[in-house]
Backbone as CSV, one residue per row, in Angstrom:
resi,resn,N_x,N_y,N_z,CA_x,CA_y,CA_z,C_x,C_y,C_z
1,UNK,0.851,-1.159,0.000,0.000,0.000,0.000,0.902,1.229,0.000
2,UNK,0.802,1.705,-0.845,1.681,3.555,-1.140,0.236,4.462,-1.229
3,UNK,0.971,5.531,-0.084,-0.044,6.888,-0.889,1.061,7.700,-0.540
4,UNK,0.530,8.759,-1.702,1.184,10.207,-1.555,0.349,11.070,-2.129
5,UNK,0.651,12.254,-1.805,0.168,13.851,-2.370,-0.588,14.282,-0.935
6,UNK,-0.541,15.464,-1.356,-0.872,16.554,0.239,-1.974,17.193,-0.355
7,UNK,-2.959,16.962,0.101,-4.501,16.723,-0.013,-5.156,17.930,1.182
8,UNK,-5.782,19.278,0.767,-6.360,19.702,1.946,-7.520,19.397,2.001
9,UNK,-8.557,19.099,2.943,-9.359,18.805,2.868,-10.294,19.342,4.214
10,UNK,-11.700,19.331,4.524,-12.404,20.067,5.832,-12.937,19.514,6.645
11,UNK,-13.038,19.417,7.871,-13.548,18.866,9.234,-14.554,19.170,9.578
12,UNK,-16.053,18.854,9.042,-16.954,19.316,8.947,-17.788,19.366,10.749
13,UNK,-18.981,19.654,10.913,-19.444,20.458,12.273,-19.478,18.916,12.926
14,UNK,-19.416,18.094,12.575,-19.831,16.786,13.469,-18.073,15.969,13.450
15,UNK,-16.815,16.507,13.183,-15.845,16.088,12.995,-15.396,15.004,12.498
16,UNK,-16.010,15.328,11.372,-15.760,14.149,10.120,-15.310,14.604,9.331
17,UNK,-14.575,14.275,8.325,-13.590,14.484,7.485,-13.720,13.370,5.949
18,UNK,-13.426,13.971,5.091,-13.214,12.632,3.735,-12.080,12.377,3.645
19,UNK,-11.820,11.345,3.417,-10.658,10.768,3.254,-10.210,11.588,1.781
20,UNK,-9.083,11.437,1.147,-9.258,11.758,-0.136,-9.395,10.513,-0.981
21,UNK,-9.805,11.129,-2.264,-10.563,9.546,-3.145,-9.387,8.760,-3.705
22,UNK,-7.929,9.257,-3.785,-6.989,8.449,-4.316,-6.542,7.529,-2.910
23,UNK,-6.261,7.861,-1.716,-6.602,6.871,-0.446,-7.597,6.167,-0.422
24,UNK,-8.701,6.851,-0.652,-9.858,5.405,0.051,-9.646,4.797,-1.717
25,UNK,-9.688,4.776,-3.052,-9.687,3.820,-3.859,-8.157,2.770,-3.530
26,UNK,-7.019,3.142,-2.773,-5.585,2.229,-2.675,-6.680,1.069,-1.714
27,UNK,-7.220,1.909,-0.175,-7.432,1.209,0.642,-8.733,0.136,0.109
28,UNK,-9.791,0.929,-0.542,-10.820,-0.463,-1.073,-10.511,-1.254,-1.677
29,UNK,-9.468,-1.399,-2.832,-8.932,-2.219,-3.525,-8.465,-3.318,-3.033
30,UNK,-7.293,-3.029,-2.133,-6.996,-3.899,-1.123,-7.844,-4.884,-0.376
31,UNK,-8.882,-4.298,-0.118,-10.026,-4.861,0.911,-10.588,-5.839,0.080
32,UNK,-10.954,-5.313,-1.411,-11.379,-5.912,-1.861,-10.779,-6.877,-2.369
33,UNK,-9.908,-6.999,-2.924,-8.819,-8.042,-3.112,-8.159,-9.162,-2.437
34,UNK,-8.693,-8.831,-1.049,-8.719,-9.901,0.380,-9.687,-10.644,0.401
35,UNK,-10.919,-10.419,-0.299,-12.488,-11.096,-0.271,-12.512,-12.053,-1.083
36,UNK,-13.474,-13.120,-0.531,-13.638,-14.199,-1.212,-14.659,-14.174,-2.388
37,UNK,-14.795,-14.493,-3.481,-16.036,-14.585,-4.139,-17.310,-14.717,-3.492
38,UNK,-18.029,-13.694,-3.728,-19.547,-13.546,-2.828,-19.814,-12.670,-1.667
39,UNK,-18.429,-12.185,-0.830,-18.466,-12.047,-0.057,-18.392,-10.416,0.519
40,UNK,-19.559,-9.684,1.056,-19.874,-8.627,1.049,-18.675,-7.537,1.815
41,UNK,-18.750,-6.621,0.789,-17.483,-5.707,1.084,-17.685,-4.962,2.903
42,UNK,-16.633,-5.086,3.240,-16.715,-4.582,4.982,-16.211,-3.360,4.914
43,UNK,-16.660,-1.921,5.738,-16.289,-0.839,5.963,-14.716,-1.068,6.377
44,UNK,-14.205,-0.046,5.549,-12.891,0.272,6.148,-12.340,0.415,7.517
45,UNK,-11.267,-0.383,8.083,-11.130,-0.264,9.478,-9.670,0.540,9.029
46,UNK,-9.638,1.768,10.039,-8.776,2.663,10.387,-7.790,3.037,11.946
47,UNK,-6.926,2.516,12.154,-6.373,3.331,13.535,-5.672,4.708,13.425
48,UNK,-5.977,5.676,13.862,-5.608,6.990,14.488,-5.080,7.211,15.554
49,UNK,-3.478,7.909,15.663,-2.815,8.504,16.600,-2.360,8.966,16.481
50,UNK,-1.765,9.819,17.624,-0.831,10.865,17.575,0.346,10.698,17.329
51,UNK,1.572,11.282,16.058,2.604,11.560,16.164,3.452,11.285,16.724
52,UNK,4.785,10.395,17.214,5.352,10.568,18.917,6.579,11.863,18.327
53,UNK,6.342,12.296,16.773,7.684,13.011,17.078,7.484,14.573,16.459
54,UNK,5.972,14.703,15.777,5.283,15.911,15.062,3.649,15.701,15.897
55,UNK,3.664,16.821,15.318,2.115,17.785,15.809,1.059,17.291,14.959
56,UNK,0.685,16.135,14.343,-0.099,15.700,13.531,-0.715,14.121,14.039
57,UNK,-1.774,13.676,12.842,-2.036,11.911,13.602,-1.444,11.461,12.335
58,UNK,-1.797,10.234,12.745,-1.254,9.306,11.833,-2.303,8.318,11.376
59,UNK,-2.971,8.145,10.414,-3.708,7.505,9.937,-3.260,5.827,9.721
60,UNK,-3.119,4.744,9.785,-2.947,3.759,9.405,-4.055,2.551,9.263
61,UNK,-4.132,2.576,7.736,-4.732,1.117,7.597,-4.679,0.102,8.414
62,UNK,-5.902,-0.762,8.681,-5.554,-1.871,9.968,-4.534,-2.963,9.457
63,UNK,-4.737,-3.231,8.465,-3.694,-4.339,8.173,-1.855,-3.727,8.441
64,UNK,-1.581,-2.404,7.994,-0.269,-1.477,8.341,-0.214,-1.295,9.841
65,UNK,-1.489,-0.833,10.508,-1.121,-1.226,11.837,-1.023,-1.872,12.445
66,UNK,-1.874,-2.938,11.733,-1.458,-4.537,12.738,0.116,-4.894,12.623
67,UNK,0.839,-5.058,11.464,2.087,-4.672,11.251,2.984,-4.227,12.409
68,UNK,2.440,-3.033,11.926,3.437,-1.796,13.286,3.194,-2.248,14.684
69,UNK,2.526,-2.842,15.315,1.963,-3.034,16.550,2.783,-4.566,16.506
70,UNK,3.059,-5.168,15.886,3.428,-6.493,15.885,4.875,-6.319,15.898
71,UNK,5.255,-5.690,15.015,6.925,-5.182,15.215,6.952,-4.768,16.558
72,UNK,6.281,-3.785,16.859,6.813,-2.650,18.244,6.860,-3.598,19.504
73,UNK,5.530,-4.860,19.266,5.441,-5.863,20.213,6.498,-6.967,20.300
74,UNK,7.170,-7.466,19.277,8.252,-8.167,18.950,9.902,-7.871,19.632
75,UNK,9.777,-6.248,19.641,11.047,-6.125,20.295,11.177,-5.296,21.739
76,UNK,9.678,-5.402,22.149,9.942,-5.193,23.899,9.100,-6.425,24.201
77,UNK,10.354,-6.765,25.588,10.158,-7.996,26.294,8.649,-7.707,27.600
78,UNK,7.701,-8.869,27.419,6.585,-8.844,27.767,6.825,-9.127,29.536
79,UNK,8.025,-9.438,29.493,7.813,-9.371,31.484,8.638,-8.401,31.910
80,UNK,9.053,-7.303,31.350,9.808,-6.559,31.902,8.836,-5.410,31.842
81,UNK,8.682,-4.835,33.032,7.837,-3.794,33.498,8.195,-2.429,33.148
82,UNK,9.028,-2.349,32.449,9.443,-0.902,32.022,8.703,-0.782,30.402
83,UNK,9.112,-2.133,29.630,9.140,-2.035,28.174,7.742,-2.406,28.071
84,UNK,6.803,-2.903,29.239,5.273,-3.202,29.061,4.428,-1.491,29.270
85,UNK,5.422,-1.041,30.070,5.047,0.417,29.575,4.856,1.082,28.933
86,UNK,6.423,1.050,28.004,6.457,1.863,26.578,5.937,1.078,26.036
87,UNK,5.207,0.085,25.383,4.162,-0.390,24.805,2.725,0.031,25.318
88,UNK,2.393,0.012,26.469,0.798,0.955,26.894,1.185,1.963,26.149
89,UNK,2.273,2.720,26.328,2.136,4.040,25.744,1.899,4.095,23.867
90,UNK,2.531,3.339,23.971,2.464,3.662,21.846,1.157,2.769,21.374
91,UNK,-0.003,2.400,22.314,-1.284,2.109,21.475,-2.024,2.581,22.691
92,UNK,-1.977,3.411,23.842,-2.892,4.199,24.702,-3.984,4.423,24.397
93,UNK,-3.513,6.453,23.174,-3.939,7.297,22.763,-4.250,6.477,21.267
94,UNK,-4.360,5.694,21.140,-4.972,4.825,19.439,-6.640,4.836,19.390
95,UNK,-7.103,5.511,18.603,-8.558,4.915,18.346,-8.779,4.163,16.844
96,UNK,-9.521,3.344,16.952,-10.408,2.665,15.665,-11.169,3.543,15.326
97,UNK,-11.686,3.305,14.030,-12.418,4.071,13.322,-12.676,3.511,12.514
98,UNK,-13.709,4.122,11.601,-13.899,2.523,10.514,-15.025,3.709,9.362
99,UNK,-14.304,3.803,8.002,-15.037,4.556,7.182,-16.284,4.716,6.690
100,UNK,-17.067,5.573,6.555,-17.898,5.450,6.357,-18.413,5.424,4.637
101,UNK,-19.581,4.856,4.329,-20.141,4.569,2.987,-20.100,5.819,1.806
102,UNK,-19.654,7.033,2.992,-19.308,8.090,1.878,-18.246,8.335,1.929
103,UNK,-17.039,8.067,2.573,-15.751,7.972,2.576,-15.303,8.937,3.709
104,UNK,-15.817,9.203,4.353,-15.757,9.704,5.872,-15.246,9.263,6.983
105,UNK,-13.918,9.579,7.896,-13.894,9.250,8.685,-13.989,10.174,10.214
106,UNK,-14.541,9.868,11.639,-14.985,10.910,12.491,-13.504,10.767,13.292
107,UNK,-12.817,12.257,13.203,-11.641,12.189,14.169,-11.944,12.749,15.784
108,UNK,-11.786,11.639,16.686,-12.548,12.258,17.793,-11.973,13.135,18.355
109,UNK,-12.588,13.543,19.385,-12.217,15.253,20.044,-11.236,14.800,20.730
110,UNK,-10.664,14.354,21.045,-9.532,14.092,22.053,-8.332,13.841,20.985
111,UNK,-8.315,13.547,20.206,-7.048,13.618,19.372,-6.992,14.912,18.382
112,UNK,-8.254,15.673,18.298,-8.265,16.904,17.641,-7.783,17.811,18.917
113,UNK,-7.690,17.735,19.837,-7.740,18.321,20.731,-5.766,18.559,21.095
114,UNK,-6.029,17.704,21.088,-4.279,17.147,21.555,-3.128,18.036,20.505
115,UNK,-3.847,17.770,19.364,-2.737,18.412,18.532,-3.760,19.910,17.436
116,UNK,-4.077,20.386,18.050,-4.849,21.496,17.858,-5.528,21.216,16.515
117,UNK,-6.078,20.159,16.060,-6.690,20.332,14.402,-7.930,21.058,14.455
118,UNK,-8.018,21.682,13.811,-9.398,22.806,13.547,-10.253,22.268,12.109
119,UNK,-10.892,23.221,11.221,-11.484,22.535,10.374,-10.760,22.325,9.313
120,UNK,-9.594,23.175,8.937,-9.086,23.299,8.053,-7.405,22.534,8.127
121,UNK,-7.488,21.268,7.157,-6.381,20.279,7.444,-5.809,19.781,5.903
122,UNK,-5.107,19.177,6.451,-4.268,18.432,5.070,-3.783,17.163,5.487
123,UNK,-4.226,16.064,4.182,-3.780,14.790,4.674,-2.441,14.669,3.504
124,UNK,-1.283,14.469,4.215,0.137,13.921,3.415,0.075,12.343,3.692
125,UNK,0.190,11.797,2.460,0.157,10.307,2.145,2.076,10.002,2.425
126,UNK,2.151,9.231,2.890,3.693,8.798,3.465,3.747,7.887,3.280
127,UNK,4.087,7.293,2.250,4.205,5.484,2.083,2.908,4.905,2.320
128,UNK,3.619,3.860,3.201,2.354,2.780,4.260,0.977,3.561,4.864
129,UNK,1.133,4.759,5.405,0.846,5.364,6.269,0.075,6.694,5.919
130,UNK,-0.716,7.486,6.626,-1.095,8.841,5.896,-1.298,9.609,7.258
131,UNK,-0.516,11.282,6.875,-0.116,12.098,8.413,-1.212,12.613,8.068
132,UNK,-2.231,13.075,9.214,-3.301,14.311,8.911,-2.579,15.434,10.160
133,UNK,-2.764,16.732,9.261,-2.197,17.915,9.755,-2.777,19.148,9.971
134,UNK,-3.073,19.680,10.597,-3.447,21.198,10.789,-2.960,22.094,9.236
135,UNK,-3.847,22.456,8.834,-3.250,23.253,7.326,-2.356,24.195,7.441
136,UNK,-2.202,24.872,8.116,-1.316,26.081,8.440,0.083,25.110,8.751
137,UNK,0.305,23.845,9.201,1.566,23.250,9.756,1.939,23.289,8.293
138,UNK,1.824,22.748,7.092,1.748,22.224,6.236,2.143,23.387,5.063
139,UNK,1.871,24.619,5.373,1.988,25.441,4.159,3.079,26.425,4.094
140,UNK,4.240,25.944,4.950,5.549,26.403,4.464,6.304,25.117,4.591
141,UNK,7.613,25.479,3.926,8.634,24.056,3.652,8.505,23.761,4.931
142,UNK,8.787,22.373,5.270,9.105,21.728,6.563,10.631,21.988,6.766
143,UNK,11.420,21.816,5.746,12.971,21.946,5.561,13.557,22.957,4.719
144,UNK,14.045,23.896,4.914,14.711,24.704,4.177,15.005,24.514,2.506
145,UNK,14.394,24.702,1.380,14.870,23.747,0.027,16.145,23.634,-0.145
146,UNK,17.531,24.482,-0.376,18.714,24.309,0.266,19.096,23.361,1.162
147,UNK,18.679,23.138,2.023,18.939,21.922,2.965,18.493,21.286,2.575
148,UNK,17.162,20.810,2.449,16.561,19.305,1.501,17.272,18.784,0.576
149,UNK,17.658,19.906,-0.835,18.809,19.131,-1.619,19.946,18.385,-0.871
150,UNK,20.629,19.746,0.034,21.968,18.996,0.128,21.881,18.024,1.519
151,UNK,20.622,17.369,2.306,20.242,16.210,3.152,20.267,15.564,2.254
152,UNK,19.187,15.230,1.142,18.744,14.552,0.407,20.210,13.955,-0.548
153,UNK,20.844,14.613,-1.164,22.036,14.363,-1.609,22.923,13.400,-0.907
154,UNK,23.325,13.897,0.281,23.951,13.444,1.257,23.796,11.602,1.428
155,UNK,22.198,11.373,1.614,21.613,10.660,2.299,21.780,9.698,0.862
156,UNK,21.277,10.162,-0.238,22.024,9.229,-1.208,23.023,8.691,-1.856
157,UNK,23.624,9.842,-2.077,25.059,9.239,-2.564,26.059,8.981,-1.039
158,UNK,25.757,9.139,-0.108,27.229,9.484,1.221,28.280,10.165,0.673
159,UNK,27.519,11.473,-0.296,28.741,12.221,-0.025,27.647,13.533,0.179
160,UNK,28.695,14.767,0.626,28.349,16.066,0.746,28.215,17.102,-0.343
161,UNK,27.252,17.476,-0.419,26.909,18.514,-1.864,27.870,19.281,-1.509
162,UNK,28.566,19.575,-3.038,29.615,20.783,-2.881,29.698,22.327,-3.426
């Protein structure tokens, strides 16, 4: 599953939101492509959370988060009382969600809350994954373009732009 493009889109009075239509057609496809002959298409299941390292959520398909949750569970040890912690913590603040027939999903008040989203947002598709953002975070470079080249450079060849 890939998405990309930075999509603004509005948080309407009951805090629902559309997905955009090039996301929900990656994610139905999929779904549908899991189904057996005959077998009636199921609403999209979605987990939502917060960021641990930006001001945004993180949208993930259930099958990508089952994934991520299985990794994160894989490398902290289940009797050690510290690392059963940092695991409460990284699926706490997680809610389900599950799309609706018009391609809607409701972001609840406690995670709009947390990271200030108002009505006006933007969803950036990131690979696996899709960030939803406050629009204003979103509408200057994140990185200097100067620096992006010469990171980006860097990060590919291992050498330093000159």
């Amino acid at each position: 599953m890939r998405f990309s493009g930075n999509i603004a889109a509005k948080i309407d009075a009951k805090s629902r939101v559309f997905l955009p239509a090039s996301f929900r057609r990656e994610m139905e496809s999929r779904l549908a492509a899991s189904l057996t002959e005959g077998q009636e298409m199921p609403p999209v299941q979605l987990y939502l959370r917060r960021d641990d390292y930006q001001n945004c959520l993180l949208v993930y398909p259930a099958e990508v988060w089952d994934k991520e949750v299985a990794e994160v569970r894989a490398r902290l040890d289940r009797c050690d009382p510290v690392e059963q912690d940092l695991f409460r913590s990284f699926v706490m603040h997680t809610e389900s969600v599950e799309m609706d027939p018009q391609g809607r999903i409701l972001i609840p008040k406690s995670l709009r809350t947390e990271i200030g989203l108002g009505s006006e947002v933007k969803f950036l598709g990131l690979d696996d994954k899709i960030e939803l953002w406050p629009a204003e975070a979103l509408d200057k470079p994140r990185i200097a373009p100067d620096d992006y080249r010469r990171m980006l450079q860097e990060k590919m060849t291992g050498k330093p732009l000159l």
